[in-house]
C-alpha positions as CSV (number, residue, x, y, z in Angstrom):
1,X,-20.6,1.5,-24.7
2,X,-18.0,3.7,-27.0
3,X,-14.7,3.3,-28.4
4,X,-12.7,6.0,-27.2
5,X,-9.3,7.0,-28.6
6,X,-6.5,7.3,-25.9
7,X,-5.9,10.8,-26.4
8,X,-9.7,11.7,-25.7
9,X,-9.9,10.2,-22.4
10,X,-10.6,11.9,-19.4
11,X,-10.6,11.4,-15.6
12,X,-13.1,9.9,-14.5
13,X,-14.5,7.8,-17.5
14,X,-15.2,4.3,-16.9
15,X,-14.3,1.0,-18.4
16,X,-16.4,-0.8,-20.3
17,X,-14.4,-3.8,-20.9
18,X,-11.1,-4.8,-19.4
19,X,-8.1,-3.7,-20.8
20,X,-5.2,-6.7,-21.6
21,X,-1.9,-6.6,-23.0
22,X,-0.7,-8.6,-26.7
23,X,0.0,-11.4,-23.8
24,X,-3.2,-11.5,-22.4
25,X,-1.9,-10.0,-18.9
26,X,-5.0,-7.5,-17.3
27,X,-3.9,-3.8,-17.4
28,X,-6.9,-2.2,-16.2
29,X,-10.1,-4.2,-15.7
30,X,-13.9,-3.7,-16.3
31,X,-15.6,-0.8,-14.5
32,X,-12.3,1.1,-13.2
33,X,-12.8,4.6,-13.4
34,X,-9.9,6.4,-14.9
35,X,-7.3,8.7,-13.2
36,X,-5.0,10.9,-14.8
37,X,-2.3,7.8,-14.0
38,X,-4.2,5.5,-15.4
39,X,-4.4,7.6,-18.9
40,X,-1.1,8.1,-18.6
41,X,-0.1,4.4,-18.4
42,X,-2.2,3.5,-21.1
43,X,-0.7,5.8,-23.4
44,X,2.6,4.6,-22.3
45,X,1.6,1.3,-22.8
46,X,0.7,1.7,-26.7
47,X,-2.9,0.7,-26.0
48,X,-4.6,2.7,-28.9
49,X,-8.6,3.2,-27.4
50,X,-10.5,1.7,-25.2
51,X,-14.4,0.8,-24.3
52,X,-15.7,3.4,-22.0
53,X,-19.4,3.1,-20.8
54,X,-21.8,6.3,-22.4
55,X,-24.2,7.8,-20.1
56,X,-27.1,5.1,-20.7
57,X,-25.2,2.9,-18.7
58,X,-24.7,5.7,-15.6
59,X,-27.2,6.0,-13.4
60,X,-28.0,9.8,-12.9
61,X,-27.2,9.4,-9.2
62,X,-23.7,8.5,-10.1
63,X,-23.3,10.8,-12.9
64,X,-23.7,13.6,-10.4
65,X,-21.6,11.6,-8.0
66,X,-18.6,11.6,-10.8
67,X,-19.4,15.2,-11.7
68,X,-18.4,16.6,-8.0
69,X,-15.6,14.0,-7.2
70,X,-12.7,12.0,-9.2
71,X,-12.1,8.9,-8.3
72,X,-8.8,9.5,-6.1
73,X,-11.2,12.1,-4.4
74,X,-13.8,9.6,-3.5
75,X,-10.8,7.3,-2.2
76,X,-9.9,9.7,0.0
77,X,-13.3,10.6,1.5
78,X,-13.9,7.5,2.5
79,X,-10.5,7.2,3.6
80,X,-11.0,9.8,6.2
81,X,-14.5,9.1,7.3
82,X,-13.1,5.0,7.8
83,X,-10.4,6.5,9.9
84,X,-12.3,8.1,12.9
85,X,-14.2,4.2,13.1
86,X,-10.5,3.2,13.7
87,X,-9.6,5.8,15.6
88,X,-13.0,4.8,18.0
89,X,-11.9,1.2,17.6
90,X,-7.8,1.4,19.0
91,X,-9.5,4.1,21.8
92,X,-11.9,1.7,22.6
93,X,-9.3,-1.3,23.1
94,X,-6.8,0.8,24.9
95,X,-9.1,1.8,27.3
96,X,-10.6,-1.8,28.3
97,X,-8.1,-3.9,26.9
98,X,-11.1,-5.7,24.5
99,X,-10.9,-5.6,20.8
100,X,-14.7,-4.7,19.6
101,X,-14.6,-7.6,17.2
102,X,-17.8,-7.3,15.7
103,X,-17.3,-3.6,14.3
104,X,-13.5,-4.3,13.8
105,X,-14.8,-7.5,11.2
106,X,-17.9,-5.0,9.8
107,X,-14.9,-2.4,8.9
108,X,-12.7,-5.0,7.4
109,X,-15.4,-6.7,5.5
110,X,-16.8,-3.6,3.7
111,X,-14.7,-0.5,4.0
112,X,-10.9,-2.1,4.0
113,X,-11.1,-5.2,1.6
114,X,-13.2,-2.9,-1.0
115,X,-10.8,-0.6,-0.8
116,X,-7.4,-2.6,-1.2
117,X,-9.3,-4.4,-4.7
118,X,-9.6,-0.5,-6.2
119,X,-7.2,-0.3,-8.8
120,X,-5.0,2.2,-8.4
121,X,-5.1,2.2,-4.5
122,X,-1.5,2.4,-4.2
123,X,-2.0,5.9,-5.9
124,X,-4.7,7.2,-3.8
125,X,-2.6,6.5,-0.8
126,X,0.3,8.3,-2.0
127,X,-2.1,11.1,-2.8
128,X,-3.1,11.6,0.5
129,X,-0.1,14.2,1.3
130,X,1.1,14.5,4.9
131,X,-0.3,11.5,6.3
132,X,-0.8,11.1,9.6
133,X,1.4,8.6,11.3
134,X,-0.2,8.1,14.5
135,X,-1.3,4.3,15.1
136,X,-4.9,4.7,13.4
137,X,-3.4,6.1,9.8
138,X,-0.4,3.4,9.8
139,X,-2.8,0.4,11.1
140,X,-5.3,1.6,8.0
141,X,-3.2,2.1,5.3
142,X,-0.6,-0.7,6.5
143,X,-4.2,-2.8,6.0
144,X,-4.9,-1.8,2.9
145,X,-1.6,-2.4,1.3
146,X,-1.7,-6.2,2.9
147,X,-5.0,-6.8,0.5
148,X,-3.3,-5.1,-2.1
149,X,-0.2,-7.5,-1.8
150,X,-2.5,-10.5,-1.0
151,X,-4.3,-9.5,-4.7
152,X,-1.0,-9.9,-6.3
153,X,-0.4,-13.5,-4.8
154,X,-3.7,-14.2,-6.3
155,X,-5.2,-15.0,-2.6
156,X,-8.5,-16.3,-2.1
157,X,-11.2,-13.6,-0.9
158,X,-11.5,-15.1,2.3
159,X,-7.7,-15.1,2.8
160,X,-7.3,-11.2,1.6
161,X,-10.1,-10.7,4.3
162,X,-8.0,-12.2,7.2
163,X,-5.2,-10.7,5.6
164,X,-6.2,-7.3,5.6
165,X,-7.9,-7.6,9.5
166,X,-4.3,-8.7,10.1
167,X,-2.9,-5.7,8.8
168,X,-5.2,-3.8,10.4
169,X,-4.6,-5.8,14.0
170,X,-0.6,-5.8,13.3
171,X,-0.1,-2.9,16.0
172,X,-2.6,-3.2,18.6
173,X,-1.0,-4.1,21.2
174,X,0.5,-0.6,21.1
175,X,-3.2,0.5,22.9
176,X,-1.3,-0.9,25.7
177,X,1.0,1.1,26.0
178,X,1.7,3.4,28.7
179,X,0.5,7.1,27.9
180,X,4.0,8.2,27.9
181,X,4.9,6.1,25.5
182,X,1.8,6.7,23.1
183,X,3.4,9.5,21.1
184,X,6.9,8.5,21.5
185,X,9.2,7.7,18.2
186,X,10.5,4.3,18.7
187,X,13.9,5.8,17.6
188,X,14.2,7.7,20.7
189,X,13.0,4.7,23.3
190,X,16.1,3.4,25.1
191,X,15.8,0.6,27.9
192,X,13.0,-0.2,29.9
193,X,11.4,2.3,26.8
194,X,12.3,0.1,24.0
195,X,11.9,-3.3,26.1
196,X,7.9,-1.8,26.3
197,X,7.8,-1.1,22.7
198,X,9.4,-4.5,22.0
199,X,6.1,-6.2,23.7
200,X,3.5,-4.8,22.0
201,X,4.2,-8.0,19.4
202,X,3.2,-10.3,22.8
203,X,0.5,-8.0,23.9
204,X,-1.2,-7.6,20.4
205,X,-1.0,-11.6,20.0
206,X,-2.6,-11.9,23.6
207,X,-5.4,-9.4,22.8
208,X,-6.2,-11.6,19.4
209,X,-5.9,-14.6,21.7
210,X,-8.5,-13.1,23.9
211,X,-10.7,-12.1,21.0
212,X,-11.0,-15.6,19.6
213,X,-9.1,-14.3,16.6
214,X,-7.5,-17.4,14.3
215,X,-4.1,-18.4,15.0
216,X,-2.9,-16.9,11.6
217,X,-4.1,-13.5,12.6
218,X,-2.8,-13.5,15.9
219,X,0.8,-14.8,14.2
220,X,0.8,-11.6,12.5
221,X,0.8,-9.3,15.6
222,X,3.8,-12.0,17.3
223,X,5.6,-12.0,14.4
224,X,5.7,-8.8,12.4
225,X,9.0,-7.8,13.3
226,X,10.2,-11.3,12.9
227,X,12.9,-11.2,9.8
228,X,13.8,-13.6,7.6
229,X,17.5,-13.6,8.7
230,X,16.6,-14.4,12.6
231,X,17.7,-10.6,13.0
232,X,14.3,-9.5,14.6
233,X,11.9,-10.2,17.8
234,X,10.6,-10.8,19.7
235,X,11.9,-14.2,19.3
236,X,14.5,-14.2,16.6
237,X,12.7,-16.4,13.9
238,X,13.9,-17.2,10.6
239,X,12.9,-18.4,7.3
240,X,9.9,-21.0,7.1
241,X,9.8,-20.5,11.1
242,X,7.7,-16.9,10.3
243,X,4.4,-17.2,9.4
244,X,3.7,-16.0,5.6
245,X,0.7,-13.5,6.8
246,X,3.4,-11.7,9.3
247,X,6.0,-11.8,5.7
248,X,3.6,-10.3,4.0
249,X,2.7,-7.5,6.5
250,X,6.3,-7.0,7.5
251,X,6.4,-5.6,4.1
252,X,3.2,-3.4,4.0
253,X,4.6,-2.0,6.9
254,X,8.2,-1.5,5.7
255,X,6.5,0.1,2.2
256,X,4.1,2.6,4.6
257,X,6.9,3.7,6.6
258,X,8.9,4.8,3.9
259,X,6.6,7.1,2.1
260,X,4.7,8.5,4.9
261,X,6.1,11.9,6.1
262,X,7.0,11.3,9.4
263,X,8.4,14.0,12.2
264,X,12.0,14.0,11.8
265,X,12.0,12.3,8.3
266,X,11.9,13.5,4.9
267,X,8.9,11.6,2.8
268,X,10.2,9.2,0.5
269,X,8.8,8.3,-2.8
270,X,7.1,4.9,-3.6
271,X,10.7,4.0,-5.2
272,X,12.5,4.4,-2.3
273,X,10.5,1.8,-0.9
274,X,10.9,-0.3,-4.0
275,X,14.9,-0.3,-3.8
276,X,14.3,-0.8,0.5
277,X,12.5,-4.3,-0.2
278,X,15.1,-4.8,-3.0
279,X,18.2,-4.4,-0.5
280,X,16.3,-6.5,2.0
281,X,14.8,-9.2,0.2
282,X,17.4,-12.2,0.7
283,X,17.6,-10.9,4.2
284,X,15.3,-9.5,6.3
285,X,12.5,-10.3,3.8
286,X,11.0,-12.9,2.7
287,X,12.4,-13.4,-1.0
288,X,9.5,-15.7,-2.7
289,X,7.1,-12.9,-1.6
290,X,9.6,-10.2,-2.3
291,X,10.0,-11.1,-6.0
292,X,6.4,-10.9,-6.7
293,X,5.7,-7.2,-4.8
294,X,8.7,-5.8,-7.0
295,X,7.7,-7.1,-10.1
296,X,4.0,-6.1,-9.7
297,X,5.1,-2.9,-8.2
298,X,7.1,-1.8,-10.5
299,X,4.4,-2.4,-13.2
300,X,2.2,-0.1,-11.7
301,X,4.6,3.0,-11.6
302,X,5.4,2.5,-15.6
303,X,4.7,5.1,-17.5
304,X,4.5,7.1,-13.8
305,X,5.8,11.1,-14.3
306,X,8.4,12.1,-11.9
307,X,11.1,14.6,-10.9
308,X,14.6,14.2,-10.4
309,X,16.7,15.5,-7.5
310,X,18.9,17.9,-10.4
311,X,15.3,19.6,-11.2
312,X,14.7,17.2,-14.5
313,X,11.3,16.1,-15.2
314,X,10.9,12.7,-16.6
315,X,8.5,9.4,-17.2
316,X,9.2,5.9,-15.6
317,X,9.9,3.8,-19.2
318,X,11.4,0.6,-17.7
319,X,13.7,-1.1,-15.1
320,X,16.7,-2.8,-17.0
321,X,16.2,-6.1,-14.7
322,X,13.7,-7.7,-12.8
323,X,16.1,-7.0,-9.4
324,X,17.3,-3.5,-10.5
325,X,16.5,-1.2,-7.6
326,X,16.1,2.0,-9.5
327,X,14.3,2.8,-13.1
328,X,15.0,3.9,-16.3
329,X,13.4,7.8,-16.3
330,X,12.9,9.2,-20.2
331,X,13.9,12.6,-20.1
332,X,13.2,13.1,-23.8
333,X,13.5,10.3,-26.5
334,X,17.3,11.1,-27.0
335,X,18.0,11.3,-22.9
336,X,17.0,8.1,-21.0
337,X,19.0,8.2,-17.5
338,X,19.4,4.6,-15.7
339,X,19.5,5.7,-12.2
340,X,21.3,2.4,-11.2
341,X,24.1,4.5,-12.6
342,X,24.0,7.7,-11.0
343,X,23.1,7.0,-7.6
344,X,23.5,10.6,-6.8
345,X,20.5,11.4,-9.2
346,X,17.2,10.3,-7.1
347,X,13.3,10.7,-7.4
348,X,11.8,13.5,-5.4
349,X,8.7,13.8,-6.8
350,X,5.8,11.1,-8.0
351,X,3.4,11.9,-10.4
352,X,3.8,15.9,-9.4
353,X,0.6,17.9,-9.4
């Protein structure tokens, strides 16, 4: 184990020793492996060096490892090699109407949870450019969001692990669908159409039924379109009526579909998603779980590089209030812009390569 100045660290490098704030909050915890974010945010952050481990404490099998992938890398191989499992998975259920719970739990238990407890997953997602958004991509990363979320409300391990299979499970009753439907944008179903779409909350609920899935997870696939207000369906719950799995979901969803590029839909920026949940959290959202997600959110983009819709280039420094939608972006130290003021002035770009 070394000291390492800030300025000499490199992707890559791994943490000795957690990292904590003068108030004793974690920043970055033992054994993360730095990304260029991550640097970025501690130098932001005023943190001066840090513990790294030397190579005595790397096996040589995971020096080599390191030496042909960074970390975000690594994320996203596994990513796509855990995405034909639930690819084989939804196929498998569509075609027999039986969810394979065994493998479905396997997945969960040691691809999904690990992955939603990485810090910086929210990162590697976002890296992933043009991301799919067929059911097998959404259901994948709309789980691993869920654990990240369930991390922040300092969940139990066992309830992150039902939470992220109920992520994962949210949409399956859209294997039932007809095959007409299956590649359909929901914003182009009309009538009988849209009444199908509407029931894949009552199929994907009877399917968990089936499975012998607990009732929490099988809420979660009735009730994720349920909002807060009594504005959604199937049945038009409100408030305590919604389970809090199905809240929390609702709003993995809501974040995923935001800043996935979809056909027909430019690809928004984690901060649009950020000022989405803040326009909806005393109505369609649930605003206990709301307030946590922004301010944990928002903590993780500090320090964040991005560009600005009139082709500035600037770093994420602070948000003036806890329920301010938008940042304050520092375009140099005598030019901070608070884009609550100029909401013609907008983020295009996050963490640009």
């Amino acid at each position: 184990m070394k000291s390492v100045n800030i300025k000499d660290l490199q992707p890559g490098m791994e943490l000795a020793r957690t990292v904590m704030n003068d108030d004793l909050v974690v920043i970055l915890s033992e054994n993360t492996m730095l990304t260029k974010a991550h640097i970025t945010r501690l130098g932001f952050l005023n943190i001066p060096s840090v513990y790294i481990k030397d190579e005595y404490e790397l096996s040589p099998n995971y020096q080599s490892v390191m030496a042909m992938f960074s970390r975000s890398n690594a994320f996203a191989s596994e990513y796509h090699e855990v995405v034909r499992e639930v690819e084989n998975i939804f196929r498998a259920t569509g075609s027999n109407g039986t969810i394979p719970m065994p493998k479905t739990s396997d997945l969960v238990r040691s691809s999904l949870t690990p992955m939603s407890k990485q810090s910086g997953a929210l990162d590697y997602l976002y890296e992933l450019n043009h991301m799919a958004d067929d059911l097998y991509n959404h259901s994948l990363r709309v789980a691993i969001m869920s654990g990240v979320i369930g991390k922040w409300l300092h969940m139990k391990t066992s309830e992150i692990n039902d939470l992220v299979l109920a992520g994962f499970l949210h949409d399956i009753g859209k294997t039932q669908f007809p095959e007409r439907l299956q590649s359909r944008k929901v914003e182009t179903m009309k009538g009988d159409d849209f009444e199908a779409y509407m029931r894949h909350t009552v199929d994907g609920a009877a399917l968990l039924e089936k499975a012998g899935m607990p009732e929490r997870i099988c809420l979660v696939a009735a009730e994720h379109h349920e909002c807060n207000d009594g504005s959604g369906f199937p049945k038009n719950l409100k408030g305590d009526e919604i389970s809090k799995f199905a809240k929390i979901v609702a709003i993995a969803d809501l974040y995923d579909n935001v800043t996935t590029e979809r056909e027909g839909y430019v690809r928004q920026t984690p901060f649009t998603a950020i000022a989405k949940i803040t326009e909806q959290m005393y109505t369609k959202l649930d605003p206990e779980i709301s307030v946590v997600i922004l301010k944990r959110i928002k903590d993780v983009f500090l320090g964040s590089t991005v560009v600005l819709n009139n082709g500035l280039t600037g770093k994420i420094v602070n948000y003036p209030h806890d329920f301010a939608e938008h940042p304050l972006v520092e375009i140099d130290k005598d030019n901070v812009i608070n884009l609550n003021d100029y909401k013609a002035i907008k983020i295009v770009e996050y963490n640009p390569k």
